[in-house]
C-alpha positions as CSV (number, residue, x, y, z in Angstrom):
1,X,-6.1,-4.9,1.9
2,X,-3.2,-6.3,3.8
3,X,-0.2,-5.5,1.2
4,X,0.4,-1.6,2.0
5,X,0.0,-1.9,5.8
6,X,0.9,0.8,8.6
7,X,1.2,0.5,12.4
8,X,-2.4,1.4,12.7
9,X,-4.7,2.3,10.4
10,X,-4.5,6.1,11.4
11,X,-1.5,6.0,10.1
12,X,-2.7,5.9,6.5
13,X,-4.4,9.6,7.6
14,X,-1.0,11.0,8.7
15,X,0.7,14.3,7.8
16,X,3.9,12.3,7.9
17,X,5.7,11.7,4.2
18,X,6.6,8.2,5.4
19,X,3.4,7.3,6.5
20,X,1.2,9.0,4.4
21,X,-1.6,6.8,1.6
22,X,-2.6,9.5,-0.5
23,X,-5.0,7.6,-2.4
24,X,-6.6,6.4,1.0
25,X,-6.8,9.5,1.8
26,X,-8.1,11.0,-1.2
27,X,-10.9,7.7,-1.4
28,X,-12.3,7.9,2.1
29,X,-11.7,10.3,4.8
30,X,-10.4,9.1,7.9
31,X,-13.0,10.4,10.5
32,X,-15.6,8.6,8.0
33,X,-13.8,5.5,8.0
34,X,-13.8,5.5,12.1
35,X,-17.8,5.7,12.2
36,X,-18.1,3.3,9.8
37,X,-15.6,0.9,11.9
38,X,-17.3,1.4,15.2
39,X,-20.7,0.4,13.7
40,X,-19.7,-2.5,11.9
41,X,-22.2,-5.5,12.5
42,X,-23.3,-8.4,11.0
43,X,-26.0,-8.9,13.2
44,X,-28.9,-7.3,15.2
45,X,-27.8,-8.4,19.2
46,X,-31.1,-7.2,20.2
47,X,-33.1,-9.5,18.6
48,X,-30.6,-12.2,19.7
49,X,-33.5,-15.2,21.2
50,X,-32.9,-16.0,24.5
51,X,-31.4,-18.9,25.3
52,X,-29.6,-18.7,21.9
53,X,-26.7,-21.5,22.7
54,X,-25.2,-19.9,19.0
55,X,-21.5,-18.5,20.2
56,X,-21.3,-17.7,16.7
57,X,-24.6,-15.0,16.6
58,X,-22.9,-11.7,15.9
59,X,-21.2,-13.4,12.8
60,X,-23.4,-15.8,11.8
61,X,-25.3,-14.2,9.0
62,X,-21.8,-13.6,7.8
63,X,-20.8,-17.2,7.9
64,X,-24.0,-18.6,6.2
65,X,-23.8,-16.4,3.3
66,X,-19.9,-16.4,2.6
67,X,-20.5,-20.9,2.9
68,X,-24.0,-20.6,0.4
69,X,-22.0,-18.4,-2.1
70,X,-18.9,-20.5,-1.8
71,X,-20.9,-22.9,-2.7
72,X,-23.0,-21.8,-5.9
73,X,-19.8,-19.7,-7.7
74,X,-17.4,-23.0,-8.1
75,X,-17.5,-26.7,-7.3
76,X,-14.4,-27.2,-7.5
77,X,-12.3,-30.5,-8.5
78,X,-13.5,-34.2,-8.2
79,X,-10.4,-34.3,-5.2
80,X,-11.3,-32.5,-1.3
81,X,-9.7,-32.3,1.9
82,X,-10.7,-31.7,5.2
83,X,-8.2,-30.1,7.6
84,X,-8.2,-27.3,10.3
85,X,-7.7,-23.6,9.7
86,X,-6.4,-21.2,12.6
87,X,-7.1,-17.6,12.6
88,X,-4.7,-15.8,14.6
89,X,-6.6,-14.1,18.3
90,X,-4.4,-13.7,21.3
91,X,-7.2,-11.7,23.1
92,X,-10.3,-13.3,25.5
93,X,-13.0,-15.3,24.3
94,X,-14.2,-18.7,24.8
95,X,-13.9,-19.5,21.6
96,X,-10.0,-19.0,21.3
97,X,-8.4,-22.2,21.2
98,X,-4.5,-23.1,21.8
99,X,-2.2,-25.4,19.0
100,X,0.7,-25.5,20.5
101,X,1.8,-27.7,17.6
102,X,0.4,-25.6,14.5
103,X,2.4,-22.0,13.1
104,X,-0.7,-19.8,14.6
105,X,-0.9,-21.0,17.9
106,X,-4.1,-19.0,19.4
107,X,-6.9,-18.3,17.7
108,X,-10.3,-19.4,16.5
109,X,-9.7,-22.8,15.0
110,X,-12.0,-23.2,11.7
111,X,-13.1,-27.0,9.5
112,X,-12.1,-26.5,6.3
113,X,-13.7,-28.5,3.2
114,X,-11.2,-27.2,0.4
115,X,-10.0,-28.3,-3.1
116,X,-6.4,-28.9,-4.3
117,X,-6.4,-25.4,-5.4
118,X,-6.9,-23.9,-2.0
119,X,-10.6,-23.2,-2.8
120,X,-12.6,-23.4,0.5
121,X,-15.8,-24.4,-0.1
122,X,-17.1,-24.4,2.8
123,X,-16.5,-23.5,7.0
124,X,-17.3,-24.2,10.2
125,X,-15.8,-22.6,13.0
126,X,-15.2,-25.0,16.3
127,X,-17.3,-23.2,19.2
128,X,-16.1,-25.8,21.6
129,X,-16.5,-29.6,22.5
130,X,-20.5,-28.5,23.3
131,X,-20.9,-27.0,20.5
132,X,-24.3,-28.9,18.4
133,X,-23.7,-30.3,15.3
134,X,-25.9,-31.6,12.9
135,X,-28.5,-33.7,15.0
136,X,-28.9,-36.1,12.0
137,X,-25.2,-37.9,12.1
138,X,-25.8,-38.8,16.4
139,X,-23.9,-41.5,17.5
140,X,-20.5,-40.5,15.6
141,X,-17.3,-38.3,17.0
142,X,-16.4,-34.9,16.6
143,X,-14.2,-35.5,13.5
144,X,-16.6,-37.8,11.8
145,X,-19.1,-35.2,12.8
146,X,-17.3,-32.3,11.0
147,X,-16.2,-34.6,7.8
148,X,-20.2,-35.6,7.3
149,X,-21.7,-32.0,7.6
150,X,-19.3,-30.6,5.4
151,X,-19.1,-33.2,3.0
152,X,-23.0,-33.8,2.6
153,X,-24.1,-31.0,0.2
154,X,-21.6,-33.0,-2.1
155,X,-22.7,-36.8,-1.5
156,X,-23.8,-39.0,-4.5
157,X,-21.4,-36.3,-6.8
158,X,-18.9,-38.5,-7.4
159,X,-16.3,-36.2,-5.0
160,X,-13.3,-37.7,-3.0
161,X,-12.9,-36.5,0.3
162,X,-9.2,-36.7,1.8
163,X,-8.7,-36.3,5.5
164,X,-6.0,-37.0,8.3
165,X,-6.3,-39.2,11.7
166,X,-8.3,-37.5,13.7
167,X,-11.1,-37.5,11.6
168,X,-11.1,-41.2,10.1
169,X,-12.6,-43.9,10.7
170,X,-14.0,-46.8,9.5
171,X,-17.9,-46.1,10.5
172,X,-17.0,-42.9,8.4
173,X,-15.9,-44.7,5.4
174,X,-18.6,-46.8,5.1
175,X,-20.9,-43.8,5.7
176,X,-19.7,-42.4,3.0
177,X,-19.2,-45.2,0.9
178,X,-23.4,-45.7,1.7
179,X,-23.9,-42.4,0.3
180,X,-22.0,-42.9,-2.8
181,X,-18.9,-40.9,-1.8
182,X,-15.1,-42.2,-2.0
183,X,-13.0,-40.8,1.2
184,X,-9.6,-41.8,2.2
185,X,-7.4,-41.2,5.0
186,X,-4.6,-42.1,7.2
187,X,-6.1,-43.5,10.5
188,X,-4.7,-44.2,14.1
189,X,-3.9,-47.9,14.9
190,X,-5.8,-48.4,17.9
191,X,-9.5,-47.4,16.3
192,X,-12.1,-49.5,16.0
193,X,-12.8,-51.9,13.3
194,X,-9.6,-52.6,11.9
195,X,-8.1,-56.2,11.2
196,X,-6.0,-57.2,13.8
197,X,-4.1,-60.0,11.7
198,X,-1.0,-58.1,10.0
199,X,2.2,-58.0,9.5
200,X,3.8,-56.5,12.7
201,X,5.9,-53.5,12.2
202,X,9.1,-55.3,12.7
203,X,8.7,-57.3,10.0
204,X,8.4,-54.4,7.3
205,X,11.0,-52.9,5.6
206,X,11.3,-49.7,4.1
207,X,8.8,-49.6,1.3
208,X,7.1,-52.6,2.2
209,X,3.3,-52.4,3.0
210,X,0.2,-55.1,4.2
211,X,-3.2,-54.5,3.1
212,X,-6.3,-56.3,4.1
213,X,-10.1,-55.3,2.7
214,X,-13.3,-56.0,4.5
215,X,-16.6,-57.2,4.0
216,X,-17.9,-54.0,2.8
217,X,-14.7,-53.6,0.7
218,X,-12.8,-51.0,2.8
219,X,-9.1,-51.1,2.5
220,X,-6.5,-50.6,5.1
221,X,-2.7,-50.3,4.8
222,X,0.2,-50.2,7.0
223,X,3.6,-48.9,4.9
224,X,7.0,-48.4,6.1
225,X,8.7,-45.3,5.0
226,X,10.6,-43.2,8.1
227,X,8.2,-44.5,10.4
228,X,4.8,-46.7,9.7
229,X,1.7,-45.0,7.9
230,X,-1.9,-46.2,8.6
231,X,-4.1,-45.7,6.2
232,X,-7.5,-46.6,5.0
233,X,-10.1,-46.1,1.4
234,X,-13.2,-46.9,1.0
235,X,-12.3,-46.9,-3.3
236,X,-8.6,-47.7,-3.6
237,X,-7.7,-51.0,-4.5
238,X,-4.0,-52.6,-4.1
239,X,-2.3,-51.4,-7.1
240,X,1.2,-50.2,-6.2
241,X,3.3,-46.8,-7.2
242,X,6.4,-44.6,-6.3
243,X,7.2,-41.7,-4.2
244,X,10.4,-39.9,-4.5
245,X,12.4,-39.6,-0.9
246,X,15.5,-37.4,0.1
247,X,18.0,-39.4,1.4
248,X,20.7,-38.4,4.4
249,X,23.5,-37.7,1.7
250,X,21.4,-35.6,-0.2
251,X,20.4,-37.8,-3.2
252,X,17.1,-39.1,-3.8
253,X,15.7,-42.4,-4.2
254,X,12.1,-44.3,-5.6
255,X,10.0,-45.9,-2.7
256,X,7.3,-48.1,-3.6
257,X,4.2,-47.3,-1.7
258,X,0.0,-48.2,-1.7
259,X,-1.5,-46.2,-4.4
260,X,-3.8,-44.8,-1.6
261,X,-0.6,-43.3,-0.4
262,X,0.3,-41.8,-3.2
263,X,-3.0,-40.1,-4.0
264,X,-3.2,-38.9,0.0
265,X,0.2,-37.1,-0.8
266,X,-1.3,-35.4,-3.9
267,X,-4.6,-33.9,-2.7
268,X,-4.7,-34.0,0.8
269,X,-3.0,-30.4,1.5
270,X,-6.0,-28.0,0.1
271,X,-6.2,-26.6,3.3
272,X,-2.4,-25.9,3.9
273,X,-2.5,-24.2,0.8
274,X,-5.1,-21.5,1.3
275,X,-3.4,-21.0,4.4
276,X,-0.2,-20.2,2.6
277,X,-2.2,-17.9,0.5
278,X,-4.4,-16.3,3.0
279,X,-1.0,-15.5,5.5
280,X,1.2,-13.7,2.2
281,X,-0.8,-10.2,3.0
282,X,-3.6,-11.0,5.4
283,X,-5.3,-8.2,7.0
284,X,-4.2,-8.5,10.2
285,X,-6.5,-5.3,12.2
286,X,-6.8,-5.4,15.9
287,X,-9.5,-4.4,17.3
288,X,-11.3,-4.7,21.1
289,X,-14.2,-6.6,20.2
290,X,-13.7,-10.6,19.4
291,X,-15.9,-10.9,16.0
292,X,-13.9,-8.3,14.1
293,X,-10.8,-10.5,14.0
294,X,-13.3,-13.1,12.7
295,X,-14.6,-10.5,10.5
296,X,-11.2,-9.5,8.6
297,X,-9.8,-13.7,9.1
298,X,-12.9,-14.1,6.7
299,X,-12.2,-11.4,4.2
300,X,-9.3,-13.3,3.8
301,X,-10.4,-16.2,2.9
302,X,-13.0,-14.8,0.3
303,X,-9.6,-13.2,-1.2
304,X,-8.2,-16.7,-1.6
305,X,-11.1,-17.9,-3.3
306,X,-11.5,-15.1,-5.6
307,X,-7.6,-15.5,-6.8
308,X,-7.8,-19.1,-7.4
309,X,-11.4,-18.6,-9.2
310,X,-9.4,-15.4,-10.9
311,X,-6.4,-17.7,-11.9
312,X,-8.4,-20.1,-13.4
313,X,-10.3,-17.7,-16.1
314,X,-7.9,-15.1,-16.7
315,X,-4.1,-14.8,-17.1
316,X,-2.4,-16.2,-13.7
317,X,-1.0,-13.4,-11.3
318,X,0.4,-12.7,-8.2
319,X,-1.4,-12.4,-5.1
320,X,0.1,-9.1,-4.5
321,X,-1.4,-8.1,-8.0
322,X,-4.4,-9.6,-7.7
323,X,-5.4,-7.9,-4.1
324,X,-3.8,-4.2,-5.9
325,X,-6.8,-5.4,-8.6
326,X,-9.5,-5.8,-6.3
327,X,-8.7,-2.7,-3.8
328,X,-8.5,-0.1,-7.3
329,X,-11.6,-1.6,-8.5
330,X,-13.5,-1.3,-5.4
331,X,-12.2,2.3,-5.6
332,X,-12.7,2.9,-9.1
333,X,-9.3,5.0,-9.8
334,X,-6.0,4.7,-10.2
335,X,-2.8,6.0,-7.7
336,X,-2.4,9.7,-7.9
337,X,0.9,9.2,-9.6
338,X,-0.9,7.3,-12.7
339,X,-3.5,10.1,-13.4
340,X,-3.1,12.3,-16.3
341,X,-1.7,15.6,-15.3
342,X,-3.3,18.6,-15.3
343,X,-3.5,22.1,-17.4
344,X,-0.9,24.1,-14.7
345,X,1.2,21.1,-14.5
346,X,1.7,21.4,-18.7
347,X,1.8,24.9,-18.6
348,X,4.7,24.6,-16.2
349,X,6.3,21.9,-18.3
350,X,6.0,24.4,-21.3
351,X,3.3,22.3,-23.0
352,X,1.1,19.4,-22.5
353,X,2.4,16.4,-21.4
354,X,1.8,13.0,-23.7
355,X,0.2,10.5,-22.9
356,X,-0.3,6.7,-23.4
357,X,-3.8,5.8,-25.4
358,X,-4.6,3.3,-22.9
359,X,-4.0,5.7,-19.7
360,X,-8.0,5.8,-18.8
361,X,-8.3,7.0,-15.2
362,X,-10.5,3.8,-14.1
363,X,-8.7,0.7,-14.8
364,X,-9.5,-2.1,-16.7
365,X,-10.9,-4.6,-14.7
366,X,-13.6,-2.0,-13.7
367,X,-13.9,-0.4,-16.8
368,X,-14.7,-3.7,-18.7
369,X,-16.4,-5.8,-16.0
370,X,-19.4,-6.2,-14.6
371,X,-21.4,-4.1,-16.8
372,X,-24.7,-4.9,-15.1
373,X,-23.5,-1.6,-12.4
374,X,-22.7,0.4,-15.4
375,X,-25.0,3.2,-16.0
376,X,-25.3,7.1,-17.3
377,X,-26.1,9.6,-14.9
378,X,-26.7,13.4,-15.2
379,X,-25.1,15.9,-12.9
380,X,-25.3,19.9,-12.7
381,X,-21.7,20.3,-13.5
382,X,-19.5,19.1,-16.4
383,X,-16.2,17.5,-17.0
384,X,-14.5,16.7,-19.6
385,X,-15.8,13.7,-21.5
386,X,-12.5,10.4,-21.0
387,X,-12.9,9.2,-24.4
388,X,-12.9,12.8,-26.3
389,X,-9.7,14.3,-24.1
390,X,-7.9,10.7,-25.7
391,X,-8.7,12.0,-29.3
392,X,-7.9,15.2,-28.5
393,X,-11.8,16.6,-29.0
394,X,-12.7,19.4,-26.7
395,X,-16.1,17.7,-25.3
396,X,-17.8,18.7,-21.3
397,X,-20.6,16.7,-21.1
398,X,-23.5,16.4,-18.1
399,X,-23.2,13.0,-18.4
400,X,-21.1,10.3,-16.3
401,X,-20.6,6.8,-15.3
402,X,-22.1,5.8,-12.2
403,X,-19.6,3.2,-11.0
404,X,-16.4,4.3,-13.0
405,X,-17.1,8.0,-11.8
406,X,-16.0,9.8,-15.2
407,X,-17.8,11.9,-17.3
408,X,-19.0,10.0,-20.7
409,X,-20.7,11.8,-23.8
410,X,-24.3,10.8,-24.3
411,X,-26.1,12.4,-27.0
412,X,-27.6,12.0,-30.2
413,X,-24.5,12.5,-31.9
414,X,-22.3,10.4,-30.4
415,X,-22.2,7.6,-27.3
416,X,-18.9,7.7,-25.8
417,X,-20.2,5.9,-22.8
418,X,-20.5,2.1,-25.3
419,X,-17.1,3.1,-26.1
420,X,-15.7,3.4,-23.1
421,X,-16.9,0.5,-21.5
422,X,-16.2,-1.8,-24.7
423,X,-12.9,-0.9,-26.2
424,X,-9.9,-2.8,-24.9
425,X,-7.0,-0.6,-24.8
């Protein structure tokens, strides 16, 4: 899950002390985890149509899902960006793309729609200049392409899009504006439509700023801070505010800046923050066939999104804790070293060991959740029942649960599997 990482995965399988997972090992076996590797798909080739233009087929019904349930489990604030995404691919494919200027040079380059939080709520990734966008917004670029067909599930919503210069422009903001949608951005000084009579440059001083509005009541700036900053709002009006700046002798210092500017500076960098998130313990698995590093750069990203929807309904953690969370819950025990001992252990101790009340073999988070996957099953062999052994009751039922994988009593006497699954120790 990209925070205990080996080499190769083999590795986890190895004889070797200083290699060895134990709890990997002891979850899946390795020759089963190969099979399932070398048949992963997300999509039948052989029915691929011919003719299908669709670079993206082998993934696809991987994309569409992951962007509809982005979607419907959080809409996130009233404040979005749009910004690129890299995921990191140094091998062949036509889809790889070089940034010579961005911290993962070579990879698939994906549009981001994302909230301050670094929730992304929905994707594209670029397939190239031919690639066919949305037929409905002809006659704009590529960035006002990408800004309207991410943006459009979320017109008339009262949202406010943020975006950088090579998206804007101002046939995009008053787009937007028609569709009841406030978008700002800082914009090159040679596109179309601006006003052509203000202030030269040499004639602003640091913190000083020009702002004209058009017809259709679209703003656009020009501030001096280090160098000049173009930028334009289809909502912002001329109100005026402060932004702390580092000077060369280390002290810091008030500017006065556009409103617009400030606001820009506060919400634009939702992409650049599930970035950061994504690249702390991405799963970084190569492999010989071009989707798969899609495949795991995606998995990623639905980690990000889980911790920030995590964080904001249960106590704040880590993201190292939060991915040690998900991989125990999605193998329903605990590390070898956290399990209770057993009867030769104690009688080599010269007794039984004690043992914390809460010390249930399943943790919490899968004990308690999701209770809709909970449910009593009856097997030939017994076990001892988790919820007797804590209160010291001698009890070997048939009876277990199917997701936590411990045995529960069930009976007319006494229902250890509502206890289990409802007490919080």
């Amino acid at each position: 899950m990209g925070y205990n990482t080996r080499p190769a995965w083999r590795d986890h399988y190895s004889s070797a002390p200083d290699l060895n997972n134990a709890l990997i090992c002891k979850t899946l076996p390795r020759d089963r985890f190969a099979i399932i590797l070398s048949h992963l798909h997300c999509n039948d080739s052989s029915k691929m149509p011919s003719g299908c233009k669709d670079k993206l087929y082998k993934i696809r019904p991987m994309i569409d899902a992951l962007n509809k349930k982005f979607e419907m489990v959080y809409h996130g604030t009233r404040e979005l960006s749009v910004d690129e995404s890299m995921i990191k691919f140094k091998g062949r494919s036509v889809l790889k793309q070089y940034l010579p200027m961005k911290p993962i040079k070579r990879g698939y380059k994906l549009w981001c729609l994302a909230d301050q939080r670094g929730y992304i709520k929905k994707f594209q990734i670029y397939q190239g200049k031919d690639e066919e966008l949305n037929t409905k917004f002809t006659g704009y670029g590529l960035g006002e392409k990408v800004v309207l067909e991410l943006t459009e599930q979320d017109w008339s919503k009262g949202k406010v899009v943020y975006f950088d210069n090579f998206f804007t422009s101002v046939a995009l903001l008053e787009k937007l504006k028609t569709e009841n949608t406030y978008a700002c951005g800082t914009i090159r000084s040679n596109r179309k439509g601006l006003p052509g009579n203000m202030l030269a440059d040499s004639q602003l001083k640091r913190g000083d700023s020009d702002h004209r509005f058009s017809n259709l009541d679209i703003g656009y700036w020009k501030w001096k801070d280090n160098k000049m900053v173009h930028l334009v709002s289809n909502f912002h009006g001329n109100e005026e505010a402060t932004v702390s700046r580092k000077e060369k002798n280390g002290t810091k210092s008030a500017i006065t800046c556009p409103i617009a500017v400030k606001d820009y500076n506060m919400y634009m960098g939702g992409v650049d923050t599930a970035d950061r998130l994504r690249a702390l313990y991405c799963i970084d698995r190569k492999s010989p066939k071009w989707w798969h590093r899609l495949f795991w750069g995606l998995l990623d990203i639905v980690f990000v999104n889980a911790f920030v929807i995590h964080g904001l309904i249960m106590e704040q953690t880590t993201v190292k804790d939060f991915r040690r969370s998900v991989t125990q819950g999605l193998m329903t025990m605990k590390d070898a070293s956290q399990k209770r001992k057993t009867s030769t252990d104690n009688t080599a101790k010269g007794g039984p060991s004690k043992r914390r009340k809460s010390d249930y073999s399943t943790i919490k988070d899968v004990r308690l959740g999701n209770r809709g996957i909970h449910w009593p099953t009856f097997v030939e062999n017994r076990g001892r029942c988790e919820v007797c052994s804590l209160k010291k009751i001698q009890s070997k039922p048939h009876s277990k649960c199917s997701h936590c994988n411990v045995f529960l009593c069930v009976n007319e006497k006494k229902n250890c599997f509502i206890e289990y699954h409802e007490v919080n120790l």
